[in-house]
C-alpha positions in Angstrom: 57.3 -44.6 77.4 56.9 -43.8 73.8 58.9 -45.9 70.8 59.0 -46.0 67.6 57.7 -49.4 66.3 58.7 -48.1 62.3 57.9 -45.9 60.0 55.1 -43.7 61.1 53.8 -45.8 63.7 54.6 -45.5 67.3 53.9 -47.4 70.9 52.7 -45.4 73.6 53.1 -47.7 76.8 50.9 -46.1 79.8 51.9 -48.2 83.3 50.3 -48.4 86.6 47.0 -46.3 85.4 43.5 -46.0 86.7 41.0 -47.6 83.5 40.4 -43.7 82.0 43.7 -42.9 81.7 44.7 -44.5 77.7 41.6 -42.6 76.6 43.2 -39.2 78.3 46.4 -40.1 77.0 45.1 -40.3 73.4 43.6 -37.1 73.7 46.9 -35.2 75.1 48.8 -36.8 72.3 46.3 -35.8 69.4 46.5 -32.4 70.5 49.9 -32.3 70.7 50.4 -33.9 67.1 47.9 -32.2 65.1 48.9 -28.5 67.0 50.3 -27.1 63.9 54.5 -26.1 63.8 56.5 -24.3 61.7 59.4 -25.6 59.2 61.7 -23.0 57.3 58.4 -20.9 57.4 55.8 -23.4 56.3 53.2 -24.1 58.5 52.2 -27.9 58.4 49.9 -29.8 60.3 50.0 -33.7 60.8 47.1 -36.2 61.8 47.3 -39.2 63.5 45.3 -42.2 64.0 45.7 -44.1 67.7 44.4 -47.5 68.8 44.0 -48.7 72.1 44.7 -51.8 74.3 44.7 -53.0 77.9 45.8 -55.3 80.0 44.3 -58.0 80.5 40.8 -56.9 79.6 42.0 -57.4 75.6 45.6 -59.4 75.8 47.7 -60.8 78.5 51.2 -60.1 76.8 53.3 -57.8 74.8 52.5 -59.1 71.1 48.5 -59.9 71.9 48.8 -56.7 73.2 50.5 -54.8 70.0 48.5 -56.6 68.2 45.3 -55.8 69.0 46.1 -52.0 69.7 47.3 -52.1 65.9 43.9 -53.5 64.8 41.9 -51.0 66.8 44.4 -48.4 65.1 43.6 -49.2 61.7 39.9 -48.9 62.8 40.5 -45.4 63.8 42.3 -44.9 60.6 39.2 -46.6 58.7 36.5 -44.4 60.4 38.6 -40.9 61.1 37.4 -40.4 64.3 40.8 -39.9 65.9 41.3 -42.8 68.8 39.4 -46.3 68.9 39.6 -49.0 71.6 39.8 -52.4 70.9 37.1 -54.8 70.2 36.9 -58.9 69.1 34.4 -57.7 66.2 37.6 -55.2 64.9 39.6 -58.5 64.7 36.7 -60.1 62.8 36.8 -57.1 60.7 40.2 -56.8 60.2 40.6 -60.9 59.1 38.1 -59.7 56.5 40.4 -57.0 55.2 43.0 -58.6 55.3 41.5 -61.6 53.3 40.1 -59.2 51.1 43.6 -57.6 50.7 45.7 -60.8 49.4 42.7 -61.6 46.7 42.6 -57.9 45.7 46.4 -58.3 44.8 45.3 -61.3 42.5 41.8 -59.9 41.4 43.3 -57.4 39.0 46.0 -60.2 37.3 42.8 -62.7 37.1 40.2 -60.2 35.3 37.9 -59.9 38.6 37.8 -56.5 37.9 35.3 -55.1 35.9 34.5 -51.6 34.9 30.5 -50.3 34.9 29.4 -46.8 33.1 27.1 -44.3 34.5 25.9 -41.6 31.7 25.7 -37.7 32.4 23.5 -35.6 30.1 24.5 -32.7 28.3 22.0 -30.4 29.4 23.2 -28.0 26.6 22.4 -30.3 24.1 20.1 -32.9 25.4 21.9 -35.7 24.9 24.6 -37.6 26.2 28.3 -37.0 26.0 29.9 -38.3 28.9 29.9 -41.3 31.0 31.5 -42.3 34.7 33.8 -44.9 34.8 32.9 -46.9 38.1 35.6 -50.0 39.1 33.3 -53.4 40.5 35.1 -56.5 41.9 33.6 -59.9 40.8 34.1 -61.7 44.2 33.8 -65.5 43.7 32.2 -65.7 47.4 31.1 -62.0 47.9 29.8 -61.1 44.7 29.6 -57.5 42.7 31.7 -55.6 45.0 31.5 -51.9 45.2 34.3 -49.3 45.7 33.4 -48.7 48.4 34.7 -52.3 49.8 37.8 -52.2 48.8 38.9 -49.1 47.4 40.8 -48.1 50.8 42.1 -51.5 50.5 44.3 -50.4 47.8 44.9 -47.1 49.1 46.7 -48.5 52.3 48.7 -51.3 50.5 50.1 -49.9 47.7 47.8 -51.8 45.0 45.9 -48.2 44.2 48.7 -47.9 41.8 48.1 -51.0 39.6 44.2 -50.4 40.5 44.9 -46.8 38.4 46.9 -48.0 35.7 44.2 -51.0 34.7 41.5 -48.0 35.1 42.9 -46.0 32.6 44.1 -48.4 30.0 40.1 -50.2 30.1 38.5 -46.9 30.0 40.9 -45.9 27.4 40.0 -48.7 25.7 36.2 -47.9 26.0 36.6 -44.6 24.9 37.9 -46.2 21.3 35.9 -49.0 20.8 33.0 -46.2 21.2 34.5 -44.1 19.0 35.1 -46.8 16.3 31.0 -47.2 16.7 30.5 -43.8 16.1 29.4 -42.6 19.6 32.6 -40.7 20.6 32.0 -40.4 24.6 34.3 -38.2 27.0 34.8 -40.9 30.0 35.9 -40.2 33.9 37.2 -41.9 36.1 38.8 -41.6 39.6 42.2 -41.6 40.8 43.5 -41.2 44.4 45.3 -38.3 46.1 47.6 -41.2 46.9 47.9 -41.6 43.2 49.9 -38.0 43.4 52.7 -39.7 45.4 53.6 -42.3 43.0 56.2 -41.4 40.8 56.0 -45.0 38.6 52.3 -44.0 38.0 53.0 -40.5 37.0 55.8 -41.6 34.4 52.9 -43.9 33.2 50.7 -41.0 33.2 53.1 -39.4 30.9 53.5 -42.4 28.9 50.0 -42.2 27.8 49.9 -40.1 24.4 51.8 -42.9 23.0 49.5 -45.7 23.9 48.1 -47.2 20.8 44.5 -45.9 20.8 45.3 -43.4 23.5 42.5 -40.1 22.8 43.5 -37.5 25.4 40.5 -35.2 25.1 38.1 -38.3 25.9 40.1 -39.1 29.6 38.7 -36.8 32.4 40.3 -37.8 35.6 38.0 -37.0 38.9 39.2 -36.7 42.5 37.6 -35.9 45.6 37.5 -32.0 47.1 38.6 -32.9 50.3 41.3 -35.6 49.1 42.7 -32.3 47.0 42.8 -30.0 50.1 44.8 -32.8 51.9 47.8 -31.2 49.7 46.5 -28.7 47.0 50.3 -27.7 46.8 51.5 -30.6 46.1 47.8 -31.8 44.2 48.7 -28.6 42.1 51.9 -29.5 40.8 50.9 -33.0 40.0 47.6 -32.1 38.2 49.2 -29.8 35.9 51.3 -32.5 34.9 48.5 -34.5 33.8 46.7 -31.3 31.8 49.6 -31.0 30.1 49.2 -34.8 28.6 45.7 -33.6 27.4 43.7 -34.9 30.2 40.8 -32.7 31.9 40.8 -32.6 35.5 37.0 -32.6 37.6 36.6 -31.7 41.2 34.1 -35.0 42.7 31.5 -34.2 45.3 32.4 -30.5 45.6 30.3 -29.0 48.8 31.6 -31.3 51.2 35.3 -30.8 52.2 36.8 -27.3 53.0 37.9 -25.5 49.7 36.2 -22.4 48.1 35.5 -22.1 44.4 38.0 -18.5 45.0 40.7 -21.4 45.8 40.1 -23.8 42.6 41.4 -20.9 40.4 44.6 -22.1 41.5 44.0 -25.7 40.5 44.7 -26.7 37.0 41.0 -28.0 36.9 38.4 -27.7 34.3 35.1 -28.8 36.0 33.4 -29.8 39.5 30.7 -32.1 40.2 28.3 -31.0 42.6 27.8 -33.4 45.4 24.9 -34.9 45.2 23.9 -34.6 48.6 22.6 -30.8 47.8 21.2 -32.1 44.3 18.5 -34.4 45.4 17.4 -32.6 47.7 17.1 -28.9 46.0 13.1 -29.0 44.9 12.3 -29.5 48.4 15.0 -27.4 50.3 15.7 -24.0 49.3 18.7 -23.7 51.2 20.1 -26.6 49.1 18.4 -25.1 45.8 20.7 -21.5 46.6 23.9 -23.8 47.4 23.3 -25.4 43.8 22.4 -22.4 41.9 25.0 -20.2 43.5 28.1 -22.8 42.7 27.1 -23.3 39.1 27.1 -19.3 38.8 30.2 -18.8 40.3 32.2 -21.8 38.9 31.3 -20.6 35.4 32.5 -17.1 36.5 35.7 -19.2 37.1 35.3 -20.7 33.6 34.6 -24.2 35.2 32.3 -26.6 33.7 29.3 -27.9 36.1 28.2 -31.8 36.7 25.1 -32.1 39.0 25.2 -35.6 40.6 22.3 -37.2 42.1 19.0 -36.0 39.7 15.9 -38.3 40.8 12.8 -36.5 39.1 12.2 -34.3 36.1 12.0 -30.7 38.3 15.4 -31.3 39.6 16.4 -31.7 36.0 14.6 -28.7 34.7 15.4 -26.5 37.5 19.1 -27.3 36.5 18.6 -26.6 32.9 17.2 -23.6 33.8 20.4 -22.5 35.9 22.8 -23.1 33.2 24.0 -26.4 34.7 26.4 -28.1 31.9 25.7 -31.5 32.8 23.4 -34.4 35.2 23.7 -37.4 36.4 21.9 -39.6 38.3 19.7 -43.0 39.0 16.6 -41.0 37.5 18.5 -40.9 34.1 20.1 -44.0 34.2 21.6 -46.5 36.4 25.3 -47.6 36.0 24.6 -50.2 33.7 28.2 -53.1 32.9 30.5 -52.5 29.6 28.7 -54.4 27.4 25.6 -52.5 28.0 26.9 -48.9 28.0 25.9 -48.1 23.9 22.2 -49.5 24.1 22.2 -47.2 27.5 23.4 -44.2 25.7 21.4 -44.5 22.7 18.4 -45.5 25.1 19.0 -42.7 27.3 19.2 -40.2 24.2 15.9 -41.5 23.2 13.9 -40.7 26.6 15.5 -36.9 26.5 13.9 -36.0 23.2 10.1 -36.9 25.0 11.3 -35.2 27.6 11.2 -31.4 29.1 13.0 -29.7 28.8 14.4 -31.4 25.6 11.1 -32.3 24.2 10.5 -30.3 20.6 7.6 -28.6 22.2 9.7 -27.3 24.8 12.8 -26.2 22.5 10.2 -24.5 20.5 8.4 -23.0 23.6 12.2 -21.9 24.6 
């Protein structure tokens, strides 16, 4: 029996079956959804997520039962490994979400939200001229919360709107009050594919140039590769929307979804960031070190500028000088450091490039 429980979840009810067969029944039906069709000549291709739940090993009736298949789904969801039985420490887990989820709605109205900066290094100039916006949640019980914590959070509930709209009115916000100090900063900061959907946010989106303060050449929005091959139709459409409001468009962690720099042309994007994955690795790996120099010589064929993340010595930074690399980042140059600490970080930063190669004087003269 198969039902629709709403929207685009559904109950498949498996009766009378030896112990295997849910786990066979998940793989038949993820076959069978993710089997691409055909629709007035487009050719689509959906994904599911499916938790499972027994009898009595997990619940003895129909709602314990729902239940606890919904939580297991929402793991499979979580992890993207396509089907996910039940477990108690899932419920523990998903209590903890949940929790999480009703303070996140309050944590942005509060001011729990904070933003931290991460500079990247002009390698053309030896100095820096943009910084990374990164979101941190000031949990009364849990601390300095990452992204990473609650980020999908906000994707799945809806709040990833409001999440975006306080991320671009602080870093908006940054960008001036740097500017009034005289240390005019391009900033990023990331959005969600699910951002793309929302047609509130994109009206706000084109709101913008008229927000007092507003500077749209110092906004750089970054989203993930493989959240823009989820829909680079759609992502396409959306993203030249937001060009046209004056706001530069980066690839984040290009290398590790399923795109090709051949494919980007068709994106109204301006610059990738290579993940850094391949970057800290590259003085010890070759095969990493051809990855990295091949993508910055072929994204500047495609006029793309080129941000190396993850730089943790001095060679990695001089080998990507040396390849024409626009810009670095990374914990070797500077930790994210909180808003109130971003200037001295900058200037501090600056300071350390001039003693160092390949920005020292004896090396610009040696060059």
């Amino acid at each position: 029996m198969v039902a629709r429980l709403g929207g685009d979840e559904f109950a498949i009810l498996v009766t009378d079956a030896d112990p295997n067969a849910p786990e066979r029944v998940a793989r038949y039906a993820l076959e069978a959804i993710e089997r691409p069709l055909s629709v007035n000549g487009l050719d689509l291709q959906v994904s599911a997520s499916i938790g499972i739940a027994t009898v009595p090993l997990h619940a003895q009736h129909a709602d314990g039962l729902v239940k606890a298949a919904d939580v297991a789904m929402y793991e499979a969801k979580r992890t993207g490994v396509g089907f996910v039985v039940y477990s108690q420490a899932q419920e523990r887990s998903s209590v903890r979400r949940l929790t999480l989820l009703g303070e996140l709605r309050r944590a942005i109205a509060d001011g729990e939200l904070e933003l931290w900066f991460q500079p990247a290094v002009d390698l053309r100039r030896g100095e820096v001229t943009k910084i990374e916006a990164l979101v941190r949640w000031r949990h009364a019980h849990h601390g300095l919360m990452l992204p990473t914590e609650f980020i999908e959070l906000a994707e799945m509930s809806g709040i990833i709107g409001p999440l975006t709209r306080w991320l671009t009115e602080e870093t908006s916000a940054v960008a001036e009050e740097l500017t009034q100090s005289g240390r005019e900063v391009v900033i990023g900061a990331n959005i969600s594919v699910r951002n793309l959907y929302d047609t509130e946010l994109l009206e706000f989106f084109d709101a913008l140039p008229s927000m007092p303060g507003f500077r749209p050449g110092l906004l750089e929005f970054e989203i993930t590769e493989s959240e823009l091959m989820a829909d680079p139709m759609q992502a396409a459409v959306v993203l030249r929307r937001i060009r046209d409001r004056g706001i530069s468009i980066v690839v984040d962690d290009f290398g590790t979804g399923y795109s090709s720099l051949a494919y980007l042309k068709n994106l109204p994007v301006t610059g990738l960031k290579i993940d850094r994955g391949f970057v800290s690795s590259m003085v010890s790996d070759s095969s990493d070190a051809a990855i990295v120099q091949s993508t910055i010589d072929l994204a500047h064929r495609l006029n793309l500028e080129v941000t190396a993340e993850g730089v943790t010595d001095q060679r990695t930074l001089s080998m990507l000088t040396d390849w024409g690399c626009d810009f670095a980042q990374g914990f070797w140059l500077s930790r994210p450091v909180s808003r109130s600490g971003i200037e001295s970080a900058i200037v501090e930063l600056n300071r350390r490039l001039r003693h160092v190669a390949p920005f020292s004087a004896t090396e610009r003269a040696h060059r």
